[in-house]
KELUM-210368 format. One record per residue (C-alpha): residue number from 1; x, y, z; residue in one letter. Coordinates in pm, whole numbers, plus 50000, padded with zeros to 5 digits. Layout:
num|X|Y|Z|residuo
NUM|X|Y|Z|a
...
END
This chain:
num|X|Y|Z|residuo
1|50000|50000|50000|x
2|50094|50339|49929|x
3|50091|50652|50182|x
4|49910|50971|50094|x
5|50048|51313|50238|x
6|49807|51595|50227|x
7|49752|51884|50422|x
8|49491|51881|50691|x
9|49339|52230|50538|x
10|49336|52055|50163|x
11|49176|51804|50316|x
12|48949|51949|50535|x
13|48808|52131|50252|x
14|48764|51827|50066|x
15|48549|51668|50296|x
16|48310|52041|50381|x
17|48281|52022|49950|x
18|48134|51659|49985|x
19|47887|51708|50266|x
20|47805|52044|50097|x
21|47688|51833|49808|x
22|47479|51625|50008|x
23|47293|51955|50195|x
24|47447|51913|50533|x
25|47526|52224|50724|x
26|47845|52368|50706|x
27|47883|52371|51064|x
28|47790|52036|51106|x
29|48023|51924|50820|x
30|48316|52127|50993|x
31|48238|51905|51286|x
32|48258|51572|51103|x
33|48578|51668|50904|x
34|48738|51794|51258|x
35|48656|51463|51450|x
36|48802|51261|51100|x
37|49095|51420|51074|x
38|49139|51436|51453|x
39|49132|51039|51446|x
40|49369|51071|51131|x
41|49596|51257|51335|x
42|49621|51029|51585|x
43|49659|50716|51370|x
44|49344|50572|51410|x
45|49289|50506|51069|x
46|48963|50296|51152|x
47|48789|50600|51234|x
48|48886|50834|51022|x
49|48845|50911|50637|x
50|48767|50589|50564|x
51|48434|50643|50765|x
52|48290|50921|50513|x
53|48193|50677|50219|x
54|47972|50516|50465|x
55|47823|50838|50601|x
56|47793|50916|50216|x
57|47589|50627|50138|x
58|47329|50690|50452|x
59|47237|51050|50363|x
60|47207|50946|49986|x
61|46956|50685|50110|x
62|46762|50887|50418|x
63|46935|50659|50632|x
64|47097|50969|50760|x
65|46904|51274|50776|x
66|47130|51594|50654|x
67|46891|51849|50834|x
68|46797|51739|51176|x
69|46839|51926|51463|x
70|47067|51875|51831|x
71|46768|51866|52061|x
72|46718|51824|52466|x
73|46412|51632|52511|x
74|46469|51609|52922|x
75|46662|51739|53184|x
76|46704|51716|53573|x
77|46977|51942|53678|x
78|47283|51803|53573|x
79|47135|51505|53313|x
80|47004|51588|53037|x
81|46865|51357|52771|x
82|46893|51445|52406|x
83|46843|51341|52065|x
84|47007|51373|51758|x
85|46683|51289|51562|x
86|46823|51053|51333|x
87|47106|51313|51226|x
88|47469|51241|51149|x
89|47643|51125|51485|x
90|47935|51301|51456|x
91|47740|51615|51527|x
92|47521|51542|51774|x
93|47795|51419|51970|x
94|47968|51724|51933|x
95|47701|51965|52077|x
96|47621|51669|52300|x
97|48025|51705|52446|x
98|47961|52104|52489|x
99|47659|52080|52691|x
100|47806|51814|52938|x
101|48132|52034|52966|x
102|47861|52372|52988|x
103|47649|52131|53265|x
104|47942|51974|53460|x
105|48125|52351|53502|x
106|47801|52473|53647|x
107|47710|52149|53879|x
108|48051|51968|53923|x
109|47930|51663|53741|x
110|47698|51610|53449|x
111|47557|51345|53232|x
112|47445|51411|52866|x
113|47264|51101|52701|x
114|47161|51077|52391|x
115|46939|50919|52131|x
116|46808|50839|51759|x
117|47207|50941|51663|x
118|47452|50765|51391|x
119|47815|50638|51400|x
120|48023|50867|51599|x
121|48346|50817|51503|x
122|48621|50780|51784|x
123|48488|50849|52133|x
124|48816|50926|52272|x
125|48790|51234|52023|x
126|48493|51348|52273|x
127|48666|51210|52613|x
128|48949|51434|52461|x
129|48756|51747|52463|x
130|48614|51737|52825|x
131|48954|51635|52943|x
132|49092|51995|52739|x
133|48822|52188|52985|x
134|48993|52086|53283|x
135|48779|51759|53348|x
136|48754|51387|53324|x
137|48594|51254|53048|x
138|48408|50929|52991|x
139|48223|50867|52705|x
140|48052|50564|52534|x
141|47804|50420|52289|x
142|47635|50134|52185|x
143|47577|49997|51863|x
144|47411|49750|51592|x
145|47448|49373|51685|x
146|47817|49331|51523|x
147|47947|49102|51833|x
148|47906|48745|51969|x
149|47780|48650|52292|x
150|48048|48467|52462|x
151|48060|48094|52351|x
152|47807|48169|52079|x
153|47858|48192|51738|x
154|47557|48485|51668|x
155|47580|48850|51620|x
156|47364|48980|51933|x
157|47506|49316|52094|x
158|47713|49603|51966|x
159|48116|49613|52015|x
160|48004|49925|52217|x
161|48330|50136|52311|x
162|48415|50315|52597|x
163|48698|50595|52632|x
164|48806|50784|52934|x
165|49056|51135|52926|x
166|49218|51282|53199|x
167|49370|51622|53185|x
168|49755|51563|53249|x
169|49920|51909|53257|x
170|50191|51903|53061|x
171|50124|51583|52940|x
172|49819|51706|52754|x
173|49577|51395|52851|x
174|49610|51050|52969|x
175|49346|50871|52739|x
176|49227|50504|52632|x
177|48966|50438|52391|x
178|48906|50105|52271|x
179|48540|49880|52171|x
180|48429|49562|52366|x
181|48537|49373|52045|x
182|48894|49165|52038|x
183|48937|49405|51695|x
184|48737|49654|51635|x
185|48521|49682|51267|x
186|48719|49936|51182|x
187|49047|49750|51227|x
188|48861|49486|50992|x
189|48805|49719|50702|x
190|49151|49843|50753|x
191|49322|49491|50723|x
192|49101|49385|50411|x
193|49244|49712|50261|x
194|49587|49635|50325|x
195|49564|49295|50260|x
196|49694|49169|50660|x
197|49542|48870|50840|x
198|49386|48956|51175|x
199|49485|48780|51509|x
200|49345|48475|51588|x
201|49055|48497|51857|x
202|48880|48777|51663|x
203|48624|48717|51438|x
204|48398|48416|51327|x
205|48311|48343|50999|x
206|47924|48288|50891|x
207|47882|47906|50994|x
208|48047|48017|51303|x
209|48385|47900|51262|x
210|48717|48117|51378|x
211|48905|48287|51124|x
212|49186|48547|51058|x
213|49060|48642|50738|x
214|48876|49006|50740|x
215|48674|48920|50448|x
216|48515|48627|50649|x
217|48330|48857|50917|x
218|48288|49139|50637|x
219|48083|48854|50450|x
220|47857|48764|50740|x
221|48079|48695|51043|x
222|48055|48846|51368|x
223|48339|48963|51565|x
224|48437|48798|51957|x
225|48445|49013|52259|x
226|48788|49044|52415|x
227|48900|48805|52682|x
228|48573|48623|52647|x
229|48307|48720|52928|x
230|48525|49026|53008|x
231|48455|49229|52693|x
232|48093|49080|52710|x
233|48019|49200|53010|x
234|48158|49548|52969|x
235|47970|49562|52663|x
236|47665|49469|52866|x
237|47684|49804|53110|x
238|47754|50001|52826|x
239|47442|49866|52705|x
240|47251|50003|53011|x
241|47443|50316|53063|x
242|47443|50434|52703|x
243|47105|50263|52530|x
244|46864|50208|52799|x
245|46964|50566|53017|x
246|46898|50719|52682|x
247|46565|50574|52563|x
248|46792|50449|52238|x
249|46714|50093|52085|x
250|46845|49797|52223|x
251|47018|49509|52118|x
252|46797|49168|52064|x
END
């Protein structure tokens, strides 16, 4: 495989010029290229650029909605519960990350959940941002059925990841984001592209049998949660801290 260089403002003006296209607000597109490129930046290559031919394909099919609003549908004092209504994640998650920092400077702590939202990207690009205003960040989400019940062999609950960021003074932060998954779907897409085997221990393939190859889960596999039960279980409280707090769909 070959490396691109590019500059982050060539870019960044790249990606506003597609979402432009597709009627999305140039605010909300300056969000979505920031958080890409962030994850870029980092080397997380499973959540970056690759993630905008997806986001493409949703708001060309109303699977995404370019227009909808950031709205708070409840609050008591320091929670509020929000919704993106079945907008771009990215976003929502954004505005979502400013009201929690907004709620949690005037009350000490605060809780933002929220709803009816898309793929977010990399949470530890959120976690990052509350860590920047001085506080600790935790941030997660839950997702569509991608990941295997421990000893089974069926997709049933999301790979649902979890980052934390705490400021670290000169250090900038001290941050870990990572899913529930042994290799995230992300890191899948990634190693079909650059034609790598994955580790044993992380995926399935369709009749349930484990494999290394990425096309095998990409073709109807599921991936395995990380150190069996553990990852499970983690996944599990996301579940309830992220879906059921927030009114969101849950997992069969």
């Amino acid at each position: 495989s070959e490396n691109i260089i590019i500059s982050r403002e060539a870019l960044e003006e790249k990606l506003l010029r597609i979402f432009d296209t597709l009627n999305v607000s140039r605010e909300d597109a300056k969000m979505v290229a920031d958080t890409l490129i962030q994850a870029e930046q980092w080397g997380v290559t499973s959540h970056g650029i690759l993630r905008v031919e997806h986001y493409v394909r949703c708001l060309q099919s109303g699977g995404i909605l370019p227009d909808a609003a950031f709205t708070v549908e409840q609050q008591c004092g320091n929670w509020v519960r929000a919704s993106a209504n079945g907008g771009l994640g990215i976003p929502a998650s954004c505005k979502a990350t400013e009201l929690v920092i907004q709620l949690a400077k005037e009350h000490g702590i605060a809780i933002v959940n929220l709803k009816e939202s898309h793929h977010n990207g990399a949470e530890g690009v959120y976690a990052h941002a509350i860590a920047k205003a001085g506080m600790i960040g935790m941030v997660m989400s839950t997702g569509n059925p991608i990941m295997a019940v421990t000893g089974s062999c069926e997709a049933t609950i999301g790979n649902n990841p979890f980052a934390y960021a705490v400021p670290a003074g000169k250090y900038d932060t001290l941050m870990m984001d990572v899913a529930m998954s042994a290799v995230a779907d992300g890191k899948v897409q990634v190693a079909k592209a650059t034609g790598k085997l994955l580790d044993p221990g992380c995926i399935l393939d369709k009749e349930g049998k484990p494999s290394v190859v990425p096309d095998d889960y990409l073709r109807g596999g599921v991936l395995l949660p990380f150190s069996a039960h553990k990852g499970y279980g983690l996944s599990v409280m996301v579940e309830c801290m992220a879906g059921i707090m927030s009114g969101a769909a849950l997992t069969h």
